[in-house]
C-alpha positions as CSV (number, residue, x, y, z in Angstrom):
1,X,4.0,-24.9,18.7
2,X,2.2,-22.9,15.9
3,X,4.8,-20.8,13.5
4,X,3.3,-17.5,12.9
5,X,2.7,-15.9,9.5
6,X,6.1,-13.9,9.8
7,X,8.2,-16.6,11.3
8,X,6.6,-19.0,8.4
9,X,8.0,-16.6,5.6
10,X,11.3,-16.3,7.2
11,X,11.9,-20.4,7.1
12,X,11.0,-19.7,2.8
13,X,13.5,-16.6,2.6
14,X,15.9,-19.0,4.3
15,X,15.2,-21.6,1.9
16,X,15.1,-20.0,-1.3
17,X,18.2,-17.8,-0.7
18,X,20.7,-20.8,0.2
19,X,23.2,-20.5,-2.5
20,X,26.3,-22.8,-2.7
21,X,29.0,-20.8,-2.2
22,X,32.8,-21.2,-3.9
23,X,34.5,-17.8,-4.2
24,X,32.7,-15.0,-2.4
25,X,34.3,-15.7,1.5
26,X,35.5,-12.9,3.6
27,X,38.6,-13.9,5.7
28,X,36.0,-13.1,9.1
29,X,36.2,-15.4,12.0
30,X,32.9,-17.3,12.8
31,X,32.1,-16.4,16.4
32,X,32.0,-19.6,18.6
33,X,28.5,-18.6,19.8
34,X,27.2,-18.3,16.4
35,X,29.4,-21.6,15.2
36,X,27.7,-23.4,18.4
37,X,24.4,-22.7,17.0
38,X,24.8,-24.1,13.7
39,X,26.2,-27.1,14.7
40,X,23.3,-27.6,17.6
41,X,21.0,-27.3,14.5
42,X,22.6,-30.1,12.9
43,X,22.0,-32.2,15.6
44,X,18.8,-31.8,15.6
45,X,18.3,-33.0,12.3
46,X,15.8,-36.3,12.0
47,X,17.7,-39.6,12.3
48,X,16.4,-43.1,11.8
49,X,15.5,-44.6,15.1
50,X,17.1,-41.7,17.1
51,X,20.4,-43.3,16.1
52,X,22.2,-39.7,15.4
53,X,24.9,-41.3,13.3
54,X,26.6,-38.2,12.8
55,X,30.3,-36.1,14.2
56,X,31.3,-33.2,13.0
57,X,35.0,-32.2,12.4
58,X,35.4,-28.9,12.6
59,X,38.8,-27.4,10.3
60,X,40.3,-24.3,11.3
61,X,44.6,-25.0,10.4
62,X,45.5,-23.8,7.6
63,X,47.5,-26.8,6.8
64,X,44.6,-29.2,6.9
65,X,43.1,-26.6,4.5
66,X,45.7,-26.9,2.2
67,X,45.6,-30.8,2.6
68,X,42.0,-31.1,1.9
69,X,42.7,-28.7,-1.1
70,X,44.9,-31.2,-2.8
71,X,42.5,-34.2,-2.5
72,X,40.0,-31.7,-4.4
73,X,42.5,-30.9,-7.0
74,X,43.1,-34.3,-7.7
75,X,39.7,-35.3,-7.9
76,X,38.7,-32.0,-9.8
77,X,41.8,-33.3,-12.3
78,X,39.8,-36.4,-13.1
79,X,36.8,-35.1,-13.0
80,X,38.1,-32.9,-16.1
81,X,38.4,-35.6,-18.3
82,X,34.8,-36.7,-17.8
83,X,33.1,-33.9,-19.8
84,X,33.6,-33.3,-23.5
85,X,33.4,-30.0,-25.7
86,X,31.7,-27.0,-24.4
87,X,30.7,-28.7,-21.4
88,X,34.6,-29.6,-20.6
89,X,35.8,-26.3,-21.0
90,X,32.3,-24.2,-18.7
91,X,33.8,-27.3,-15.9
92,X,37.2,-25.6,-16.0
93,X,36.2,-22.1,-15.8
94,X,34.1,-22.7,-13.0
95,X,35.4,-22.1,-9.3
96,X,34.4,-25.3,-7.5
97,X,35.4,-24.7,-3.6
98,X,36.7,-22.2,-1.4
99,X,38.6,-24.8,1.2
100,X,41.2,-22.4,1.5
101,X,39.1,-19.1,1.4
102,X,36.6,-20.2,4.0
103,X,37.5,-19.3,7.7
104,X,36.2,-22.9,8.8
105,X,35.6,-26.0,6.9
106,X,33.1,-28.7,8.4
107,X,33.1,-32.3,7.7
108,X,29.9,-34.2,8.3
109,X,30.5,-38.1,9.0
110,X,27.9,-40.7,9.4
111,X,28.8,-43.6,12.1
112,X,26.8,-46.8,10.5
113,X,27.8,-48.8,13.7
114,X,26.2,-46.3,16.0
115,X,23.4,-47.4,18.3
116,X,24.4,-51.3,17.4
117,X,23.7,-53.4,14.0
118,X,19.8,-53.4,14.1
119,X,18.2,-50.1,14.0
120,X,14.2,-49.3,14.1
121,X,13.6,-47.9,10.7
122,X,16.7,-49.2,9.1
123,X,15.4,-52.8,8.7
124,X,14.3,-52.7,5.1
125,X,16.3,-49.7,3.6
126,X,19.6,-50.0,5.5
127,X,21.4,-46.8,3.6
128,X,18.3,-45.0,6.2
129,X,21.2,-44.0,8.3
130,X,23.0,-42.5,5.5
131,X,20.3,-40.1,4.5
132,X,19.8,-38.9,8.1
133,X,23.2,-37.5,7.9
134,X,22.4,-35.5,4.8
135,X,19.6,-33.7,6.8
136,X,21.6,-32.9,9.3
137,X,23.7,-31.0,6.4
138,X,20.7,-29.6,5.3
139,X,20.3,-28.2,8.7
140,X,23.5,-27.1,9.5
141,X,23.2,-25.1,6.0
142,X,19.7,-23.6,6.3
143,X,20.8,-22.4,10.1
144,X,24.1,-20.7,8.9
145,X,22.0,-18.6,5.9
146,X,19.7,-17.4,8.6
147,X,23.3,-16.4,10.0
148,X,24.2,-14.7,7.3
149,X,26.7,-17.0,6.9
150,X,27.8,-18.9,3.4
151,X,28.4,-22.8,3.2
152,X,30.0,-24.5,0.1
153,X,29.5,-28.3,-0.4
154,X,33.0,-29.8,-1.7
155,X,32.0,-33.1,-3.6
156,X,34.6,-33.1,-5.9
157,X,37.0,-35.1,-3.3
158,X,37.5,-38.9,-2.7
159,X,36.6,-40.2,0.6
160,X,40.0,-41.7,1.1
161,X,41.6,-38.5,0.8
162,X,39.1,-37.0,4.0
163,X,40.0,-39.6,5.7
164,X,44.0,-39.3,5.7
165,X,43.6,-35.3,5.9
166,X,41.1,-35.3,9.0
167,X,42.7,-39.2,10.4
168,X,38.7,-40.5,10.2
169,X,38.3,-44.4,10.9
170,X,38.0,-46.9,8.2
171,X,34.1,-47.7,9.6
172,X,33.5,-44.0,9.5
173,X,32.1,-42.5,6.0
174,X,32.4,-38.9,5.2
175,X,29.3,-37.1,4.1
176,X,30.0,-34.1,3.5
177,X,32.9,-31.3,3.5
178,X,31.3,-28.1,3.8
179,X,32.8,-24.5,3.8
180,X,31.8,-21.9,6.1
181,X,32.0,-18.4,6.1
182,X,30.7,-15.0,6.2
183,X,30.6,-13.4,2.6
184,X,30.7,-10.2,0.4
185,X,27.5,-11.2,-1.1
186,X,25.0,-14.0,-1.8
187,X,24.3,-14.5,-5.6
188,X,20.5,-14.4,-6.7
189,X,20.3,-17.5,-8.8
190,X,22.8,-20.9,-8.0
191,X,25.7,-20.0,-9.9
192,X,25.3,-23.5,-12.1
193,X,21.9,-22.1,-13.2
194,X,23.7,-18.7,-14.2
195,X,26.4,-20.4,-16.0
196,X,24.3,-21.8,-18.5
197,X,25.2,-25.4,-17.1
198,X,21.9,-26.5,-16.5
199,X,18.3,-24.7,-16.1
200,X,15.8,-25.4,-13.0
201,X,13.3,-27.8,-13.9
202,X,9.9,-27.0,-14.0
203,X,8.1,-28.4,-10.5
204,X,5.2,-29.5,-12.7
205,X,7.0,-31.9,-14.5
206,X,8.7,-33.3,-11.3
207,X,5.4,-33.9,-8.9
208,X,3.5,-37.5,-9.8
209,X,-0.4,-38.0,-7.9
210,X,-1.0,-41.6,-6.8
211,X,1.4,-43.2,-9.5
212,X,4.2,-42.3,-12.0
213,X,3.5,-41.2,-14.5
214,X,5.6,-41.7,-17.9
215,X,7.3,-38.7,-19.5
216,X,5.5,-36.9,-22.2
């Protein structure tokens, strides 16, 4: 199936008007239709050898908000101490997560014993499995902008503290905790990028023709 010129520019728009989003989230509830639809799109994310390794955990209490928030601040603690000078002090002004703020919350998990331990395509680069879950993220995220919807990535959390808040198995890893919600407005540029923490690299000096070539 053929996308037309229209339906073409729509999948850019999409793409280059993701934003992660911390503090803009409206207290709106996702309709389950709409919810349904971002999650199908997840699952239809490419996996290696069809293995679909992923669950979703979707988080609505507000107690296992607020459990989940206190992972992060313990995590965004340490992660404190890891800068130095101007650098330290732009990490503590910035706002980092809207667990609380966001209507739903969305953990993505990857299930490395799903399908059984020898999987076509996972042979030679076993963390294969691993990287299908991310697309299904990326998925999940692209769908809810063309919702109108805003999703915030919360790294800043160990996966210990996931797994007590949202009772995941030991064999299970957490990939992701994303935020969800409708918001009062989508910035232009990544917030990082406005923040002066880091600029967006050139594409030229990122894209290498038939061998690597050596920084000049």
């Amino acid at each position: 199936m053929k996308l037309n010129e229209q339906e073409r520019e729509a999948v850019y728009k999409v793409i280059f008007s993701r934003r992660d989003v911390r503090g803009e989230f409206l207290p709106d509830m996702i309709p389950d239709d709409v919810l349904s639809r971002i999650l199908t799109a997840a699952h239809h994310a490419p996996s290696v050898g069809f293995m679909q390794p992923w669950n979703f955990i979707v988080v609505r209490d507000p107690e296992v908000k607020r459990t989940i928030k206190a992972g992060f601040t313990v995590a965004h603690g340490e992660a404190t101490q890891m800068f130095e000078g101007e650098k330290r002090e732009i990490y503590k002004s910035l706002k980092l997560e809207g667990i609380t703020e966001a209507p739903v919350g969305i953990c993505v998990t990857c299930d490395r014993t799903r399908t059984g331990p020898v999987v076509i395509g996972r042979t030679a680069n076993p963390e294969m499995d691993l990287y299908s879950s991310v697309c299904a993220v990326q998925n999940l995220w692209l769908a809810a902008r063309a919702e109108n919807l805003g999703v915030g990535w919360v790294s800043i959390i160990h996966h210990d503290a996931l797994r007590e808040a949202l009772g995941i198995p030991r064999h299970i890893i957490p990939i992701a905790y994303l935020c969800i919600g409708y918001v009062s407005f989508f910035h232009e540029k990544p917030e990082l990028e406005k923040a002066g923490w880091l600029p967006r690299a050139d594409i030229e000096s990122l894209v290498h023709y038939d061998q690597w070539r050596p920084d000049t």
